[in-house]
ROSE-549449 format. One line per 5 residues: number of its first residue (from 1); their letters; for each residue z negated, y, x negated of C-alpha. Coordinates in steps of 0.02 Angstrom, whole numbers, plus 50000, padded with zeros to 5 digits. Example, Ala and Ser with C-alpha at 12.3 -4.5 7.8 and 13.67 -1.06 7.14 Angstrom:
1) AS) 49610:49775:49385 | 49643:49947:49316
//
This chain:
1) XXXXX) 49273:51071:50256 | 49159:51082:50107 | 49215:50962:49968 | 49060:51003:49839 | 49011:50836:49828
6) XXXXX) 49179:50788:49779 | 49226:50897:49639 | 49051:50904:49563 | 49071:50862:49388 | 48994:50698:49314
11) XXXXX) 48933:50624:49153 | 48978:50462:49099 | 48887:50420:48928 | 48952:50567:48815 | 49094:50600:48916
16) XXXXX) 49092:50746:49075 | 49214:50706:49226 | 49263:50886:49299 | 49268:50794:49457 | 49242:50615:49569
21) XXXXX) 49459:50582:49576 | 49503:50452:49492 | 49689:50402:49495 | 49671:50211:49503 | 49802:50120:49382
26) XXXXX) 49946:50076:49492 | 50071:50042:49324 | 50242:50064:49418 | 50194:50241:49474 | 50243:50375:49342
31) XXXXX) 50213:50531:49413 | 50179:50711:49296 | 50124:50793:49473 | 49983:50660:49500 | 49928:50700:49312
36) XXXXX) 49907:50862:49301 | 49858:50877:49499 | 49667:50895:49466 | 49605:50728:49460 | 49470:50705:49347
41) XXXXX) 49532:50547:49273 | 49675:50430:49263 | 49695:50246:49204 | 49823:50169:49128 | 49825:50005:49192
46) XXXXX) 49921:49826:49109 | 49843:49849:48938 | 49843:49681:48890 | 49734:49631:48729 | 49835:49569:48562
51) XXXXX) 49810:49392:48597 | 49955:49278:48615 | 49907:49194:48778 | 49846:49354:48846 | 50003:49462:48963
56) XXXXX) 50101:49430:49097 | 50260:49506:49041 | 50321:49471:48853 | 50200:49479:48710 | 50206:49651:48667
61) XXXXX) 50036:49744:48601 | 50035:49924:48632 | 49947:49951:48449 | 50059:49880:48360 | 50155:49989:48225
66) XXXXX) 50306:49989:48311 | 50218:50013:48480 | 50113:50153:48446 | 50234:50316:48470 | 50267:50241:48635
71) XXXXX) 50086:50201:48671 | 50032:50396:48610 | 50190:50472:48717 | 50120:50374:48865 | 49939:50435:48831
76) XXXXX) 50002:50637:48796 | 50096:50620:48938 | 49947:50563:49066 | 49812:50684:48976 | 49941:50856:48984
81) XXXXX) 49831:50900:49143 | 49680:50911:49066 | 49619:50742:49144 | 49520:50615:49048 | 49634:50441:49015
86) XXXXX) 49559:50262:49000 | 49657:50118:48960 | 49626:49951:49066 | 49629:49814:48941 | 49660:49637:49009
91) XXXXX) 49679:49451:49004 | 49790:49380:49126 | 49709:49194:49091 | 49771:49049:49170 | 49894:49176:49268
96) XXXXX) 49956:49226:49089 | 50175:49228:49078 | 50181:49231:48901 | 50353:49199:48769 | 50413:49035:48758
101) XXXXX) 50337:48985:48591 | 50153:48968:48693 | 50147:48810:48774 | 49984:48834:48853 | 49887:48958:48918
106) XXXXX) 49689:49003:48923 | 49563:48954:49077 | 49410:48920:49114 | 49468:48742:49161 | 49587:48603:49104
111) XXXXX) 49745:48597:49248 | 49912:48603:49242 | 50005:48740:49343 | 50166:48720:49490 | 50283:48789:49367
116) XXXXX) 50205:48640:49237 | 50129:48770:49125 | 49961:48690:49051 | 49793:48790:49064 | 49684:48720:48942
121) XXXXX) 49477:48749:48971 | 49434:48871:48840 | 49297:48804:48713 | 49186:48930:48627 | 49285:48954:48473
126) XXXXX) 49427:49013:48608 | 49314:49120:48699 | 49268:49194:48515 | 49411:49233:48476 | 49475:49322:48635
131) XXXXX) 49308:49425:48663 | 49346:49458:48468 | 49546:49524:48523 | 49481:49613:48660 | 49332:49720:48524
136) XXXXX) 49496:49739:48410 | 49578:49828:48576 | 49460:49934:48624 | 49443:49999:48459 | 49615:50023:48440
141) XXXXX) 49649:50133:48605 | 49466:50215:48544 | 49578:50271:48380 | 49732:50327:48466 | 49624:50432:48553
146) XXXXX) 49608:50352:48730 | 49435:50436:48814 | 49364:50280:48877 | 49428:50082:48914 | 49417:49982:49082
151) XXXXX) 49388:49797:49068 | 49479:49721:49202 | 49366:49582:49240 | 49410:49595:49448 | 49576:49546:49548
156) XXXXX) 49571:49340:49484 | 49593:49399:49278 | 49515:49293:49154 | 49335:49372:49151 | 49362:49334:49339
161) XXXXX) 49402:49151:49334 | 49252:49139:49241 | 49143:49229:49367 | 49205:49141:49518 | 49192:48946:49564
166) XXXXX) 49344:48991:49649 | 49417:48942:49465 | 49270:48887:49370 | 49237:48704:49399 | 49142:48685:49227
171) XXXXX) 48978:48601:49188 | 48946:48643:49049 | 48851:48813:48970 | 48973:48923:49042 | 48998:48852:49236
176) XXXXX) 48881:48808:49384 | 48747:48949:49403 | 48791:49122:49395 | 48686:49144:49244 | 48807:49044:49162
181) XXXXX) 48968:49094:49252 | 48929:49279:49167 | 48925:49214:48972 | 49090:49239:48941 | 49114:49417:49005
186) XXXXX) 48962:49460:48929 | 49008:49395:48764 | 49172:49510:48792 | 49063:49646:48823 | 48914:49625:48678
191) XXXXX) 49075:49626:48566 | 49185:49781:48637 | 49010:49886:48620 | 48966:49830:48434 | 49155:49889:48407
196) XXXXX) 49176:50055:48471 | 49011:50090:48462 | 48849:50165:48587 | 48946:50339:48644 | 49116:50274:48691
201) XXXXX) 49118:50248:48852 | 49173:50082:48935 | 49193:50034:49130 | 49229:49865:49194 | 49340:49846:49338
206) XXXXX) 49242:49705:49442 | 49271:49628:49626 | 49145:49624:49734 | 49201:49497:49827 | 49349:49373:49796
211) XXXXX) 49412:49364:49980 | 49429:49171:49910 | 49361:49002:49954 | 49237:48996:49850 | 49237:49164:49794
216) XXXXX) 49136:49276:49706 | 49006:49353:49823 | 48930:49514:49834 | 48758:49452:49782 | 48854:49372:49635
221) XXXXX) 48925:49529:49598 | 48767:49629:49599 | 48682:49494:49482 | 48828:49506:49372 | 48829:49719:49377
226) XXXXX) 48637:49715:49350 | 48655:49608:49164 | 48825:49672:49121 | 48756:49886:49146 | 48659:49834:48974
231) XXXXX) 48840:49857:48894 | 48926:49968:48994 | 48929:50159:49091 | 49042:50153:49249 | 49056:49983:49359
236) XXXXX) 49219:50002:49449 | 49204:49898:49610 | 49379:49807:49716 | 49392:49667:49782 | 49530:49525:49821
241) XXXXX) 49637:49455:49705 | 49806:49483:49615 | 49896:49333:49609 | 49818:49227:49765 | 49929:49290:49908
246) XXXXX) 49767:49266:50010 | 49641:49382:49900 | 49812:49508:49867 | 49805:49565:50049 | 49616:49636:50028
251) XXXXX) 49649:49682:49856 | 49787:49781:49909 | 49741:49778:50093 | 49873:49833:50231 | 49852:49919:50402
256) XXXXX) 49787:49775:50465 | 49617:49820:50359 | 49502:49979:50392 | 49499:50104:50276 | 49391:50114:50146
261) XXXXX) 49356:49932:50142 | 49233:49904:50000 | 49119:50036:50008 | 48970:49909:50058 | 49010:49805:49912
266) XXXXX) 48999:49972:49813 | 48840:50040:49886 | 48748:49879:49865 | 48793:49883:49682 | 48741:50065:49676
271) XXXXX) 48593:49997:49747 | 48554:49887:49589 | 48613:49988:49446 | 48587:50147:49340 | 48767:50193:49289
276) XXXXX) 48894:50288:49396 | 48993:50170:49525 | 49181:50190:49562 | 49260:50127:49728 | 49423:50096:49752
281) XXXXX) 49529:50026:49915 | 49600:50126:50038 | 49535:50276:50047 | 49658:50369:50110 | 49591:50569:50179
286) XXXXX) 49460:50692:50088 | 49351:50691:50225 | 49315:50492:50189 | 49332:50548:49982 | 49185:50647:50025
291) XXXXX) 49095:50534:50138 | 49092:50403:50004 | 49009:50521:49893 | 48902:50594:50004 | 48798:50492:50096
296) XXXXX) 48796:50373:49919 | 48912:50215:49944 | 48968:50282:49771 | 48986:50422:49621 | 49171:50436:49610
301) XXXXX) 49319:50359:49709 | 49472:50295:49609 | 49629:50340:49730 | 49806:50222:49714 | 49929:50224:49858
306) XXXXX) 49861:50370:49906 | 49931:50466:49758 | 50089:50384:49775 | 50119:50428:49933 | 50049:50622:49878
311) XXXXX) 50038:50641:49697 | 49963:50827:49739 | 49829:50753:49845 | 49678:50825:49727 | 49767:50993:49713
316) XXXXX) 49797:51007:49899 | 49598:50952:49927 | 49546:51097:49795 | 49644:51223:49903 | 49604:51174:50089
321) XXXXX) 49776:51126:50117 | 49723:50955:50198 | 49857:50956:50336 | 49990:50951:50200 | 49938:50785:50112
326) XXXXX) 50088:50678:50164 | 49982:50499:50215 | 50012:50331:50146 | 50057:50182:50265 | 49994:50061:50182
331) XXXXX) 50157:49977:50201 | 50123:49915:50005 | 50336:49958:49962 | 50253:50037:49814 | 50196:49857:49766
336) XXXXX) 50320:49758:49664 | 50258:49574:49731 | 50299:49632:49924 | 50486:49646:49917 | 50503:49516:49758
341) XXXXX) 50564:49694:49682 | 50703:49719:49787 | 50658:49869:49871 | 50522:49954:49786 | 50480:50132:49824
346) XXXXX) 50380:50222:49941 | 50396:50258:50133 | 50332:50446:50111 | 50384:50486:49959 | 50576:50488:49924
351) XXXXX) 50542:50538:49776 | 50441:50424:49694 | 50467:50389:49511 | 50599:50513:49528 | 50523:50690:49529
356) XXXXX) 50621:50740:49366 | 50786:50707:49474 | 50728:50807:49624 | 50618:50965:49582 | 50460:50973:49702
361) XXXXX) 50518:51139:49752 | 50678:51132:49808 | 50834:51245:49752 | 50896:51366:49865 | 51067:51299:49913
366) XXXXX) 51185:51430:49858 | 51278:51453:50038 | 51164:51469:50172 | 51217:51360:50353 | 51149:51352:50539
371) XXXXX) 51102:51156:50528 | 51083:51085:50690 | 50981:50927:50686 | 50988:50803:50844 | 50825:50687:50864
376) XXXXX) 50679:50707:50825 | 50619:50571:50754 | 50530:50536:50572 | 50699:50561:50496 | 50761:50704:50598
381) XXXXX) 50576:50802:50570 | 50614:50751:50372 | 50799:50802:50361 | 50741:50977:50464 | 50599:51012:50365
386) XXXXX) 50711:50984:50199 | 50856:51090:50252 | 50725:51235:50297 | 50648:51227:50126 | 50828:51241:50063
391) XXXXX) 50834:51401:50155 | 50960:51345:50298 | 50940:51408:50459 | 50884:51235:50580 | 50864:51205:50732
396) XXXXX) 50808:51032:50785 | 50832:50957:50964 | 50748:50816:51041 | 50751:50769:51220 | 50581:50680:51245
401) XXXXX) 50448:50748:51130 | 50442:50740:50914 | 50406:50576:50854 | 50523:50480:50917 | 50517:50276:50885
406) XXXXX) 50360:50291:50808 | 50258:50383:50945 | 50192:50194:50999 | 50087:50209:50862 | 49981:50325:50949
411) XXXXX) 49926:50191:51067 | 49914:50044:50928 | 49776:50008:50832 | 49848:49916:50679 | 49974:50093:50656
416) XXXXX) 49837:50237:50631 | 49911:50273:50451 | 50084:50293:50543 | 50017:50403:50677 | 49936:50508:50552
421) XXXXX) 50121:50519:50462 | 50196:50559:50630 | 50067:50685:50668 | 50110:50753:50491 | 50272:50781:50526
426) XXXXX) 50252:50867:50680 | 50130:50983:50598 | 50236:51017:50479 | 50371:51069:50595 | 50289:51177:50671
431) XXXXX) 50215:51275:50520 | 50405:51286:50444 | 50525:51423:50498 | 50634:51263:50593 | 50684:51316:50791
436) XXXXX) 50619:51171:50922 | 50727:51134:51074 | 50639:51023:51142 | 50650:50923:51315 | 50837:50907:51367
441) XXXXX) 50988:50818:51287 | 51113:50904:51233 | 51309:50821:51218 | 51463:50861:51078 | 51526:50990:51183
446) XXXXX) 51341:51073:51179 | 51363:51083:50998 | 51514:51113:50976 | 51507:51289:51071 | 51368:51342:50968
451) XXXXX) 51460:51292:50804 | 51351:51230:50668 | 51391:51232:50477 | 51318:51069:50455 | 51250:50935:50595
456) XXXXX) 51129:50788:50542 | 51134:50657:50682 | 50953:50566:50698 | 50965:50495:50874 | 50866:50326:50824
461) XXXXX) 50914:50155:50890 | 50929:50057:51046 | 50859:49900:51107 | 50920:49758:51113 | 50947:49670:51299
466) XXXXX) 51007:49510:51300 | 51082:49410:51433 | 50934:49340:51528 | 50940:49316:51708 | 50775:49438:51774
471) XXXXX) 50793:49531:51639 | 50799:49705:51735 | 50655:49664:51826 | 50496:49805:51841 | 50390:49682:51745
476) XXXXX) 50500:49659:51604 | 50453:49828:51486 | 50513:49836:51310 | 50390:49825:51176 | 50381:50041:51147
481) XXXXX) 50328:50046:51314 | 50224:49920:51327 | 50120:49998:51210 | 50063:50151:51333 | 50015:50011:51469
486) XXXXX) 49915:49883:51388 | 49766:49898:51479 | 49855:49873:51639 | 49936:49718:51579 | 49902:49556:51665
491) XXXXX) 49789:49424:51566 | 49927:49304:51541 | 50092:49400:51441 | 50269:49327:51371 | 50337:49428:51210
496) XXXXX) 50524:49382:51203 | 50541:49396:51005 | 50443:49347:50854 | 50495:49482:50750 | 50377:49592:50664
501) XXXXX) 50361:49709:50831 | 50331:49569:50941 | 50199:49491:50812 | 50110:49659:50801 | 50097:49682:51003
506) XXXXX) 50028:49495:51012 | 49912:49526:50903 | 49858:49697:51008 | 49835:49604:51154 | 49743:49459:51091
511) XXXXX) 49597:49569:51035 | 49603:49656:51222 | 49562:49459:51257 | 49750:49436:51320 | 49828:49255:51332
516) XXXXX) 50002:49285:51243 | 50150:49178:51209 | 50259:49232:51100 | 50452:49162:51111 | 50566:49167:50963
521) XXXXX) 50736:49093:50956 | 50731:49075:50768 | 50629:48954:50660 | 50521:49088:50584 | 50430:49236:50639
526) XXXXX) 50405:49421:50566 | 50567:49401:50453 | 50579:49593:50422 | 50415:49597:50364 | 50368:49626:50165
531) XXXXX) 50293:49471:50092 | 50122:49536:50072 | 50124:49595:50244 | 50180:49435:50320 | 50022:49347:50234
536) XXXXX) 49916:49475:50319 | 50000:49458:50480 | 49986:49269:50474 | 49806:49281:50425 | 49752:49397:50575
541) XXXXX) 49849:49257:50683 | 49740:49116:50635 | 49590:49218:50714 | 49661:49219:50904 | 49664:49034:50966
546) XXXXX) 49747:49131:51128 | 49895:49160:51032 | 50015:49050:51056 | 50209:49047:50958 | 50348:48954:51011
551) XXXXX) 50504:48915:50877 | 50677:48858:50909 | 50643:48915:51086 | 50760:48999:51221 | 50707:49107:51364
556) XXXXX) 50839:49055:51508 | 50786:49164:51659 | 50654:49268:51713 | 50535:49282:51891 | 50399:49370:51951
561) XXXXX) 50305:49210:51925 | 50358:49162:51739 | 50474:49147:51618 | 50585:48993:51602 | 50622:48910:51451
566) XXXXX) 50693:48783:51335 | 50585:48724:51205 | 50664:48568:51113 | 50777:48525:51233 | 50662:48543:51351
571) XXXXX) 50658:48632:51500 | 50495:48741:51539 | 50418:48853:51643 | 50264:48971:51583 | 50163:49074:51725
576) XXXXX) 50163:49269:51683 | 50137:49399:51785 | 50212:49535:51606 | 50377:49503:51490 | 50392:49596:51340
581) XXXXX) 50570:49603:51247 | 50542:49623:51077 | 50729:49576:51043 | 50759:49709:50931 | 50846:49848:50899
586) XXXXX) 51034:49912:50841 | 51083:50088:50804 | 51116:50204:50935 | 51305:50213:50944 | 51307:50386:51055
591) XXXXX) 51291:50426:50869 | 51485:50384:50856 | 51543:50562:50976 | 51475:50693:50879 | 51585:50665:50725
596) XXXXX) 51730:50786:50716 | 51647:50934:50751 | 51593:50998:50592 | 51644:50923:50427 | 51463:50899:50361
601) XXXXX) 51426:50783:50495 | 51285:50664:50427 | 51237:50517:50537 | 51031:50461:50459 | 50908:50329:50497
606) XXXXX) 50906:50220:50630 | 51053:50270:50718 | 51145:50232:50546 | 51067:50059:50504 | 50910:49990:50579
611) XXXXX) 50787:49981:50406 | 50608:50062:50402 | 50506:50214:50393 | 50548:50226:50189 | 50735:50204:50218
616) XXXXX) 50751:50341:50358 | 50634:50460:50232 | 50789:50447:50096 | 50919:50465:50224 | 50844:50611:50260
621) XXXXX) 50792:50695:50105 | 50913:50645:49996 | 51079:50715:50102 | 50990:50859:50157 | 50998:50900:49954
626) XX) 51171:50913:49984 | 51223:51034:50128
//
């Protein structure tokens, strides 16, 4: 495909783009390979202005004297690939988490906060002085030599809370119309532009739409780019919010959400203004990169979970090597907030923040094997394709077809990033120098005869059955299956299992205009599920008044009729003509026989422990690195 839209260089003010890929500024991703991939630019996000009620995290100001070898190793470090580097500088606002000698923070209205922080309504000699700290900022990172600065006045920030009545209940000067919702941030802006002066080039990261009661809207948001492009040369348009769990899941949307989500917020604002527009959200594939630009919904795309998941994405673009950008999820494991930092990392990319541990091109292990690899599966593909760039000779066998667990996701609609993984994989596969037995099982004594070096067991999990008279019955299919017959499914279906499977499979047959009850024993549903995800999940609920979840509840025998249950103590019967276990799942233990026959037996992913996509990735990668 022709990509000439896409790396056609651009001028912003004084300042020439080489091309439109910009790495958005996703702050817990350090990655040398995104930064000197190509991309044209890259932000450093989290700057937070030196004002005391200003971050998030401590009080630190990257300009400081003590702070400013770090803050120049951090800029040399994103600029050694010839990209361009802006800074986003910030005000966190009433969302500020600040030392514990500021016993209030800024707002745009008086309020006191859960955790009994106060938030006291800025005056005008407050406002002053922050537009004033953020001028002394952007001068600053114009001095160490940054080539531009991004406001961040989008994602529920201070400029934001201004902008929005979401936040801004004021009546005076600065609340009620728009015209005065924008004073503030334009104050902030008239200032940053007297400091650094008519060719530096500034961008303001804006929403164009809150995703909040209340909310910004886009015709706010084009009245608002229209007065503020006086000031400014790049509008960077999102949407959503940062802290509001509600606004996070568009800001940072998950596979519940299309792709590309806010490119009519950005067109609209193209629309209206006379400086380049930047998109960002979800764009995931160059052929939607260089749609965007295209056909006009904006001039350059700013790319975050994307890079993650490939930090060579731009590179691989530039030399029509498409089919080997690994895709994101959208699973959002990269995002701190999910897993409450638990588990951060990403599902693709095992080695994320860790690429001076483990080279991008592998070593050659120093004693070539014959690896056999049984399953076939995302972490049997993963552990074959890493022992093959190791130079071990593999052969991987799978006795239905590659894909394994995750194949349903050809047939769901909410899983088109993980098809696109899967179908990854399989590509991959096939282009390495890996041997494919595909289509029949093969048993210890199989292997053992043919006497592998090393063996990597990958044979997934097993469902869980539980004791439930009917159970075996033709009508009773388990969730995986279910998925390659839900057109011929009755009109009235039982899920057996609130779990994150059995949530996502309602919620498939709801929009196919399905009456579903789903049964959970439990007091909560999706309990696997990241935080975020859960939010998104419960939000895409609300919309089916079809769906219908019963807690605490026990599934006691099952007819061609029904199910029976009890639901409080209560005995029940609900009219089905379709069960669906989504009872989950426990590793395979046929697992368990093929130990003893080599030494360098390693048992990976689900057939190990249950976990995810990202868990059965390391499994995989990281003891391949050892055989």
């Amino acid at each position: 495909m022709n990509y000439s839209e896409l790396f056609a260089p651009i001028q912003v003010n004084q300042m020439i783009l080489k091309n439109r890929i910009i790495a958005a500024p996703i702050v817990s991703h350090v990655s040398k390979e995104k930064v000197t991939s190509g991309i044209s630019m890259a932000i450093i996000g989290c700057g937070f202005i030196k004002e005391k009620h200003a971050p998030i995290k401590g009080d630190v100001y990257m300009f400081d004297k003590y702070y400013r070898e770090e803050t120049r190793a951090k800029l040399d470090f994103y600029r050694q690939g010839g990209a361009k580097v802006s800074l986003e500088l910030m005000h966190a606002g009433m969302y500020a988490r600040t030392d514990k000698n500021v016993d209030y923070v800024y707002g745009p209205c008086d309020l006191v906060r859960d955790d009994s922080m106060v938030v006291k309504a800025m005056n005008e000699t407050d406002m002053e002085k922050v537009a004033e700290s953020f001028a002394l900022s952007a001068l600053d990172a114009k001095k160490m030599g940054f080539d531009m600065v991004t406001l961040h006045f989008a994602h529920g920030w201070l400029a934001s809370q201004f902008l929005s009545l979401h936040w801004n209940h004021r009546t005076d000067e600065f609340g009620g119309s728009m015209e005065n919702r924008v004073k503030f941030p334009l104050m902030i802006l008239k200032k940053v532009r007297e400091a650094v002066g008519r060719d530096f080039p500034i961008d303001i990261r804006m929403n164009g739409e809150d995703h909040l009661d209340r909310g910004t809207t886009i015709d706010e948001a084009v009245y608002f780019a229209k007065v503020a492009s006086q000031y400014v040369d790049m509008l960077h348009v999102s949407c959503g919010t940062d802290i509001n769990r509600e606004g996070n899941i568009k800001m940072a949307a998950t596979t519940l959400e299309q792709h590309h989500l806010n490119i009519h917020l950005s067109k609209e604002i193209k629309k209206n203004v006379n400086i380049p527009v930047v998109v960002v959200g979800s764009i995931e594939t160059p052929e939607e990169a260089q749609m965007i630009i295209k056909e006009g919904y904006a001039d350059c795309v700013a790319l975050g979970r994307a890079l993650v998941a490939d930090p060579l994405w731009a590179k691989k673009v530039y030399e029509d090597r498409e089919k080997d950008i690994v895709p994101c999820l959208r699973c959002l494991n990269c995002f701190h907030i999910a897993t409450d930092r638990w588990n951060v990392g990403c599902s693709v990319n095992a080695r994320y923040n860790k690429e001076d541990q483990y080279p991008l091109v592998l070593e050659q292990a120093k004693t070539l094997k014959k690896v056999f690899v049984i399953g076939g599966g995302p972490a049997g593909m993963k552990a074959a394709l890493t022992c093959a760039q190791r130079g071990h000779d593999v052969t991987l066998f799978e006795k239905h077809e590659l894909g394994g667990l995750i194949s349903f996701s050809d047939y769901a609609t909410s899983k088109k990033d993980l098809k696109r993984y899967k179908d990854y994989l399989i590509d991959q596969i096939h282009q390495s120098p890996v041997h494919l037995e595909i289509g029949k099982s093969v048993t210890p004594s199989d292997i053992k005869e043919r006497k592998p070096d090393a063996l990597m067991i990958a044979i997934g999990a097993k469902m869980i059955i539980p004791n439930i008279k009917g159970i075996e019955a033709e009508h009773v299919l388990p969730v995986t299956e279910a998925y390659t017959k839900m057109n011929q499914l009755s009109d009235e279906v039982v899920i057996l299992g609130g779990g994150t499977s059995g949530i996502e499979m309602a919620l498939e047959l709801c929009a196919l205009n399905k009456q579903v009850t789903v049964i959970e024993m439990g007091d909560k549903i999706n309990q696997s599920a990241n935080m975020l995800y859960k939010v998104a999940l419960q939000k895409k609920m609300q919309k089916f008044p079809s769906l219908n979840i019963l807690l605490n509840t026990r599934c006691v025998e099952i007819t061609h009729e029904g199910v029976h249950i009890e639901y409080k103590n209560e005995k029940r019967f609900l009219k089905c003509k379709h069960v669906i276990l989504a009872t989950g799942f426990k590793p395979n233990d046929e697992a368990n026989a093929f130990y003893g026959i080599t030494p360098e037996t390693y048992v990976i992913g689900d057939c190990q422990r249950v976990a995810t996509v990202m868990e059965a990735n390391k499994d995989a990668y990281f003891n391949s690195l050892i055989i």
